[in-house]
C-alpha positions in Angstrom: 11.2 5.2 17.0 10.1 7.9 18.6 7.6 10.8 18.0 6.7 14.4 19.5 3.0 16.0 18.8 2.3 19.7 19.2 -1.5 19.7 20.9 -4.0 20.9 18.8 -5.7 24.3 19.5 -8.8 24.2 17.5 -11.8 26.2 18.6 -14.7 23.8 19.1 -16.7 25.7 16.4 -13.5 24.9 14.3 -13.8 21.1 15.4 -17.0 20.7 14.4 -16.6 22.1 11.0 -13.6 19.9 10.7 -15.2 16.6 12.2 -18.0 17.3 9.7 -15.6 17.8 6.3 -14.2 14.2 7.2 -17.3 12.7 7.9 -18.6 13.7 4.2 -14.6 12.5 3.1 -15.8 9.1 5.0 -19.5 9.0 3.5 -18.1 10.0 -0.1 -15.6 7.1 0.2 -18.1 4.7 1.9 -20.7 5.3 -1.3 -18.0 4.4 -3.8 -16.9 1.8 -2.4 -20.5 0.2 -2.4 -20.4 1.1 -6.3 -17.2 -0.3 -7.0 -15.2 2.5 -7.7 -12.2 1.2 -5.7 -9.8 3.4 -6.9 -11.8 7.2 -5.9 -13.0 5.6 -3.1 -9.6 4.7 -1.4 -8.7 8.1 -2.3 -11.3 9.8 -0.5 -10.9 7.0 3.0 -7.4 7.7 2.5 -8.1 11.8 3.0 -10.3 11.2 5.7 -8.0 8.8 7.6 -5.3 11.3 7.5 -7.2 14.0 8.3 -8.7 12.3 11.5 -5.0 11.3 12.6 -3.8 14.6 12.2 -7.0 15.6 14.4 -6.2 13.1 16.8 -10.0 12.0 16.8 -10.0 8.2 17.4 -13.4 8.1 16.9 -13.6 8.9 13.5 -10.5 6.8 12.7 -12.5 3.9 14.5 -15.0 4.3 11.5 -12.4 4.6 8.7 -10.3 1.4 8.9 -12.4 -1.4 7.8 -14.1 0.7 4.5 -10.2 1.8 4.0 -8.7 -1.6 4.2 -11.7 -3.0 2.0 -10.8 -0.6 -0.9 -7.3 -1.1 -0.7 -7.7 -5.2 -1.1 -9.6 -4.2 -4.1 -7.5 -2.3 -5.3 -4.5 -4.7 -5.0 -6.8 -7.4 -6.5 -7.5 -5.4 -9.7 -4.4 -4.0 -9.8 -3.0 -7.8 -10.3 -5.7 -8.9 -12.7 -4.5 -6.3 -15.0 -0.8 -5.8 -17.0 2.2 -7.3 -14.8 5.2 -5.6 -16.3 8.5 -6.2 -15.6 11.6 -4.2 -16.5 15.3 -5.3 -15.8 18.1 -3.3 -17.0 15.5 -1.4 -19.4 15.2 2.1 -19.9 11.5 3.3 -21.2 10.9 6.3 -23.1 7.2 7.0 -21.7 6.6 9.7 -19.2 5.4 8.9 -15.9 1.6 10.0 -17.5 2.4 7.6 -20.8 3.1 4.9 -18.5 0.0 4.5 -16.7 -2.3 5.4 -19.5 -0.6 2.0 -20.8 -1.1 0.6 -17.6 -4.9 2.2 -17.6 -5.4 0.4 -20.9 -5.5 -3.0 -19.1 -8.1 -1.9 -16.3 -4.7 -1.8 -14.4 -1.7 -3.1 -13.3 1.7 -3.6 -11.4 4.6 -2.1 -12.5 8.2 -3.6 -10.9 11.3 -2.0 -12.3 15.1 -1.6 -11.2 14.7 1.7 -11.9 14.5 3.0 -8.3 14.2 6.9 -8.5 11.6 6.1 -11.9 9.9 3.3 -9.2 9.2 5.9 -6.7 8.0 8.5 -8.7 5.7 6.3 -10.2 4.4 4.8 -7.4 3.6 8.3 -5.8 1.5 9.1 -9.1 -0.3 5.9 -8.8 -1.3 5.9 -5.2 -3.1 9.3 -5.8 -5.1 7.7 -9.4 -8.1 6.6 -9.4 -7.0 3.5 -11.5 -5.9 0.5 -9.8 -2.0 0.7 -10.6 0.9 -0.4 -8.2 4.4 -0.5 -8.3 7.2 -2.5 -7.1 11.3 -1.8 -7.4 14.1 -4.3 -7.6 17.2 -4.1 -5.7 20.9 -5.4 -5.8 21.9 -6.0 -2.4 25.2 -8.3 -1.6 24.9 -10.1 -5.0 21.6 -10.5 -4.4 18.3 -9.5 -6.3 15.7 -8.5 -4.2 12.2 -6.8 -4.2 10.9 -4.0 -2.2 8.1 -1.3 -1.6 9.2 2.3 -2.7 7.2 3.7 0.2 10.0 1.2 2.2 12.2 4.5 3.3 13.7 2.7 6.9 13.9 -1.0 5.2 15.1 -0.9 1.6 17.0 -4.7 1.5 13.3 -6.1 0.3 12.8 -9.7 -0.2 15.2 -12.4 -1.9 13.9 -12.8 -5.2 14.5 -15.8 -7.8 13.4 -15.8 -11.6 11.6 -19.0 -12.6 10.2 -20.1 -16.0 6.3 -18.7 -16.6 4.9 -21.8 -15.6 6.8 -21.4 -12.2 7.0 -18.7 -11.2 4.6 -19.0 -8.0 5.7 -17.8 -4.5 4.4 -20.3 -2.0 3.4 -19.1 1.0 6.3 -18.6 4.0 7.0 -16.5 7.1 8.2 -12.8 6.0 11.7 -14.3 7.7 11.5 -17.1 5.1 9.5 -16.0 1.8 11.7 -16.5 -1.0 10.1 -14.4 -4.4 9.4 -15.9 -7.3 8.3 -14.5 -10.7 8.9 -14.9 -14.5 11.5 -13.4 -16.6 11.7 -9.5 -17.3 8.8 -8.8 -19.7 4.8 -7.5 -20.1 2.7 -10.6 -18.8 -1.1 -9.4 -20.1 -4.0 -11.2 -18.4 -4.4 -14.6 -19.4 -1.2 -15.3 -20.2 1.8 -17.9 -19.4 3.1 -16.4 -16.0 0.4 -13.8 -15.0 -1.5 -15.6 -12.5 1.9 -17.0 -10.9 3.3 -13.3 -10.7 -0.2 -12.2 -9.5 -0.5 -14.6 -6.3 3.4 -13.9 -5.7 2.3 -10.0 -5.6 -0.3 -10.5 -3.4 2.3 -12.5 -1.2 5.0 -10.6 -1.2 3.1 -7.1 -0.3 2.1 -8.5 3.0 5.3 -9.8 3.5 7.1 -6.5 3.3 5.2 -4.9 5.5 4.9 -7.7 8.6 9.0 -8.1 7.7 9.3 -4.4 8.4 7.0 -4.8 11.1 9.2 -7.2 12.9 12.2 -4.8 12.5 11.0 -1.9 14.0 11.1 -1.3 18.1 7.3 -0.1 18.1 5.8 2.3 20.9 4.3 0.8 23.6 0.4 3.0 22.3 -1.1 5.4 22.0 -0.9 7.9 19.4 3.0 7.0 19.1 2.4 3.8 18.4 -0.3 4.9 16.0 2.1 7.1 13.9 4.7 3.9 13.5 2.0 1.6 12.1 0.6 4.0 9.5 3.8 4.7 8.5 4.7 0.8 8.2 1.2 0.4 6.6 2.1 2.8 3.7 4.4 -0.5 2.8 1.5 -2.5 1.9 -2.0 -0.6 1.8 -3.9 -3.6 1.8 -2.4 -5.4 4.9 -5.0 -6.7 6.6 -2.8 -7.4 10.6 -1.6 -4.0 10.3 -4.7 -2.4 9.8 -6.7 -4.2 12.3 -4.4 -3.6 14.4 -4.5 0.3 13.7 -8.6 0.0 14.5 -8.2 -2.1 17.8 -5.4 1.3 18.6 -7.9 3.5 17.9 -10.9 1.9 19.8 -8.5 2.1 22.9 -7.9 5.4 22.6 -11.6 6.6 21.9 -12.8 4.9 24.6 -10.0 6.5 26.6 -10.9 10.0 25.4 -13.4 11.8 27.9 
């Protein structure tokens, strides 16, 4: 993968207004996360990150990572305490909206469908809500049912996936070469019920696994802002991945401490 960046011709007066405008992004998002609203506050760290990557100020970004990644994990955690729905081979009849107000109705949720254009616009809806919704698609690939990320737009062949009875469906843990998905039939699994809590850790699995799979795939720049621009977009994969985005903040030390 390569990339090309145009420099940036701000005026310093310009700068420092924009600097400023991220800051209070960073501060707005830093002061929900501390009151637990996970869901506004990745959307404003989220801002802010981008907007300090297009700026190409590593120090800012330096600042953004950890609060960022934090709000993300929290995210995915509520999102998989709440409604785990499954569709296979099902049409719905609710709009995008009437899907995650049922989603919202839970506190949340994950939503995995075979429905890939459906999957994608969903999952662009929910990564802009407040609410702690996610989204998952199925694929047939050789045969083969597998699971993937609709943000994937390089890697689209997923995960192998297996359907196992409620009380078995638990992915155990596995290299991203070796993981092997496991969840329940199709169906709505509500919290506290048969098959939730074994879908839920097979989530939490499987997201990481995605992205470090793709990871692997990709010829990544040697660093620098190129190499910068290939983990973000690999990170999009799972939001929450802890490797990729420590890895983003040891980047972006480097290069603020490389800026004069």
């Amino acid at each position: 993968m390569t990339a090309h960046y145009l420099p940036l011709t701000h005026s310093p007066a310009h700068d420092a207004r924009g600097d400023s405008w991220i800051e209070k992004l960073w501060n707005a998002g830093e002061r929900l996360l501390v009151n637990g609203q996970y869901g506004a506050a990745r959307r404003e760290l989220e801002a802010a990150e981008a907007a300090a990557f297009h700026r190409r100020n590593a120090a800012l970004l330096t600042r953004i990572y950890l609060p960022l990644l934090e709000a993300c994990r929290q995210v995915r955690q509520l999102s998989t305490e709440g409604l785990i729905s499954i569709h296979v081979l099902s049409q719905t009849r609710r709009s995008i909206r009437a899907q995650m107000n049922h989603f919202e109705s839970y506190g949340g949720g994950v939503l995995i469908s075979d429905a890939p254009a459906r999957c994608r616009m969903f999952a662009r809806q929910a990564r802009v809500s407040r609410s702690p919704i996610e989204c998952l698609m199925l694929l047939r690939h050789g045969g083969q049912v597998r699971i993937a990320s609709p943000h994937q737009s390089r890697f689209c062949r997923g995960l192998p996936l297996i359907w196992r009875s409620a009380e078995l469906a638990e992915t155990l843990p596995a290299s991203p070469e070796q993981i092997c998905v496991a969840l329940p039939p199709a169906g709505d699994y509500m919290p506290g019920a048969p098959g939730h809590t074994g879908a839920a850790e097979s989530i939490i699995l499987l997201y990481e696994a995605l992205a470090l799979k793709q990871l692997h795939q990709w010829k990544l720049p040697s660093g620098g802002w190129p190499l910068m621009a290939a983990l973000r977009h690999i990170r999009l994969i799972d939001m929450a991945c802890e490797p990729i985005t420590i890895r983003l903040l040891r980047e972006a030390e480097t290069l603020a401490a490389q800026s004069p």
